[in-house]
N, C-alpha and C positions, 0 to 999 in steps of 0.2 A: 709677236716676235716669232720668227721664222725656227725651226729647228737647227739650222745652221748657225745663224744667229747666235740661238742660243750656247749653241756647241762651243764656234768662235769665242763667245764671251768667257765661257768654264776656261779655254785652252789658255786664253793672258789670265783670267784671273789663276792658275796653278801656276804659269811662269812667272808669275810676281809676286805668290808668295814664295816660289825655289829662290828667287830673287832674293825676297827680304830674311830668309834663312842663311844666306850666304850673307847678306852684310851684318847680320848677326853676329855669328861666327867670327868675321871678321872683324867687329867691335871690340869683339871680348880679348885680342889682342891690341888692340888699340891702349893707349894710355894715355892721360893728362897729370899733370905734376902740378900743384898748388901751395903756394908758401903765406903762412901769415908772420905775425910780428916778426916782420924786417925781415923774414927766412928765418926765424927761430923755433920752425915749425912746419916741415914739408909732407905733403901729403900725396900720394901718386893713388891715384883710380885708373880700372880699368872698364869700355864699353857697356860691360855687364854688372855695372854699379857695384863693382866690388871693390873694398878698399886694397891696397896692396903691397904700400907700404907707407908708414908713420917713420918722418926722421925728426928727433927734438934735439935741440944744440943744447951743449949740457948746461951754459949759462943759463938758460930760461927756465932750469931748473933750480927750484926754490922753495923748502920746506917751508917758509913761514908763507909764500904764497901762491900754493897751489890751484885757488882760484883759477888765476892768470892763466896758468899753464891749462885749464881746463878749458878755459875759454879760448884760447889758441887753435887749442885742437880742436873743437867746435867748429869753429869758425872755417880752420880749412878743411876738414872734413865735409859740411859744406858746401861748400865752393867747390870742391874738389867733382861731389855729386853732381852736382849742377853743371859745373863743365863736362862731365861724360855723358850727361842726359842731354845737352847742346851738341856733343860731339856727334851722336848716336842720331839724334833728329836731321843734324845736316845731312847724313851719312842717307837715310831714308827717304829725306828731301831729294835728294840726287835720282834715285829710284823713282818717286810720284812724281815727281819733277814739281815740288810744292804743290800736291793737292790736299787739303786739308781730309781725310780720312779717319773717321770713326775706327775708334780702338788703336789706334797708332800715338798717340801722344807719350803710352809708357808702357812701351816692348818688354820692359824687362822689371814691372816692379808688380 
């Protein structure tokens, strides 16, 4: 491989990681909102797998079965991850334009 070549190749690989820096960034504004039992239990993440906010309807609250209620939240919590780790992948898919790429599966964990 030629020195130019090579040069070439460093010059897109630092524009595509400024790239994947900037959709980064802009993930971590991003949000997804995720409800379990029936919405007795809303969970909003953001990009950077942070939770961000927990809404529980007061009905689903229940001292003799707080199991339930734990498992609620579990459950969208979650889901919740999981849709931002999907949000996140599209987001970088757009970028590779679906190349599959070592070390990219989990930006942020």
């Amino acid at each position: 491989m030629s020195k130019k070549m090579l040069g070439d190749l460093m010059k897109q690989a630092q524009k595509m990681q400024q790239e994947m820096g900037k959709i980064q960034e802009e993930s971590k504004k991003k949000t997804v909102e995720v409800s379990s039992g029936g919405g007795m239990v809303v969970v909003t993440a953001n990009g950077a797998m942070e939770i961000i906010s927990i809404k529980i309807e007061r009905d689903v609250v229940n001292p003799d079965d707080i199991e339930m209620l734990q498992d609620l939240i579990v459950a969208a919590v979650n889901e919740a991850l999981r849709r931002a780790q999907q949000m996140v992948s599209e987001d970088m898919g757009k970028l590779t334009g679906g190349m599959n790429l070592p070390g990219m599966g989990n930006l942020f964990g």
